[in-house]
N, C-alpha and C positions, 0 to 999 in steps of 0.2 A: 504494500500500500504506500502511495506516495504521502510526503511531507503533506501536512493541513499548511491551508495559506491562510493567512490572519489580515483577520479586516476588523479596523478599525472604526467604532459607528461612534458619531458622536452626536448631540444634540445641546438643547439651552441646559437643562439640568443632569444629565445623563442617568434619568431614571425612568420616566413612562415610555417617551416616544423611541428614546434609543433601544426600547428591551422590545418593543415593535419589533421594529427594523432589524437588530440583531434574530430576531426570532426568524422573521422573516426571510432573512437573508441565509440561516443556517437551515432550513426546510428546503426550499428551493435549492441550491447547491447539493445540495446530499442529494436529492432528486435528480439532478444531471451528473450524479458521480463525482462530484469536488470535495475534497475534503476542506471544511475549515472550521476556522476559530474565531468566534466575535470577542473583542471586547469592550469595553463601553468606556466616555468620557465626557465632560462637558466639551462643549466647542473650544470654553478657551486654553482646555488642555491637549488638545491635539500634538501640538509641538513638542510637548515633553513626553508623550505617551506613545512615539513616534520607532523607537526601536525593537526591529523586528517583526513589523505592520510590512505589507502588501499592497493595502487597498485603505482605504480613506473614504468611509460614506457619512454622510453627515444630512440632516435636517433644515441647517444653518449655515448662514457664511461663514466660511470659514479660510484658512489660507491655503493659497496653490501650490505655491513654491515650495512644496516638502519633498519634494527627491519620490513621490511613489503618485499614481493615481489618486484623483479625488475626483466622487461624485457626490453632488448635490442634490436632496431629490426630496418630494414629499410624498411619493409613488406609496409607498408600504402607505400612510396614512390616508390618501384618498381615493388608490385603486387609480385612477387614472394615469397611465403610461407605465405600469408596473412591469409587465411583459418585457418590454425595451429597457429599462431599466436595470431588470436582471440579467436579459444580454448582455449590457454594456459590464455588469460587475460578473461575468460569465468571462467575458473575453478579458478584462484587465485581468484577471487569476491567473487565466490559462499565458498571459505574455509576460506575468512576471514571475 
């Protein structure tokens, strides 16, 4: 079994909507045969909770420049564009 890729969820508090999206995101994956690893933070600890992360999904603005993918999304919370969405953190796994 290959290495789990760790994806980074973060939101404004990182308690209700990241445990969403984390939930989210570890269903789906496992479903297309990815192994990963959520773990959760506020927005404005991204930066420091940055080694050994993959992927970067957030709720919230947040910053770009961190050396790994970041998506932006509110897809787990309103269902609209979630399919595409989990593409896009489908293929960032698979390229890093």
């Amino acid at each position: 079994m290959s290495q789990p890729k760790v994806v980074l969820v973060a939101c404004g508090t990182a308690i209700a909507t990241s445990t969403v999206v984390a939930k989210g995101i570890e269903e789906a994956m496992r479903a297309r045969g990815i192994p990963v690893v959520t773990r959760q933070c506020k927005a404005a600890e991204i930066r420091n909770r940055l080694n050994g992360v993959d992927l970067v999904v957030t709720t919230t603005p947040g910053p770009a420049d961190l050396g790994v993918p970041v998506i932006q999304t509110l897809a787990f919370l309103t269902g609209i564009g979630k399919e595409e969405v989990l593409k896009q953190i489908e293929n960032a796994l698979k390229e890093s």
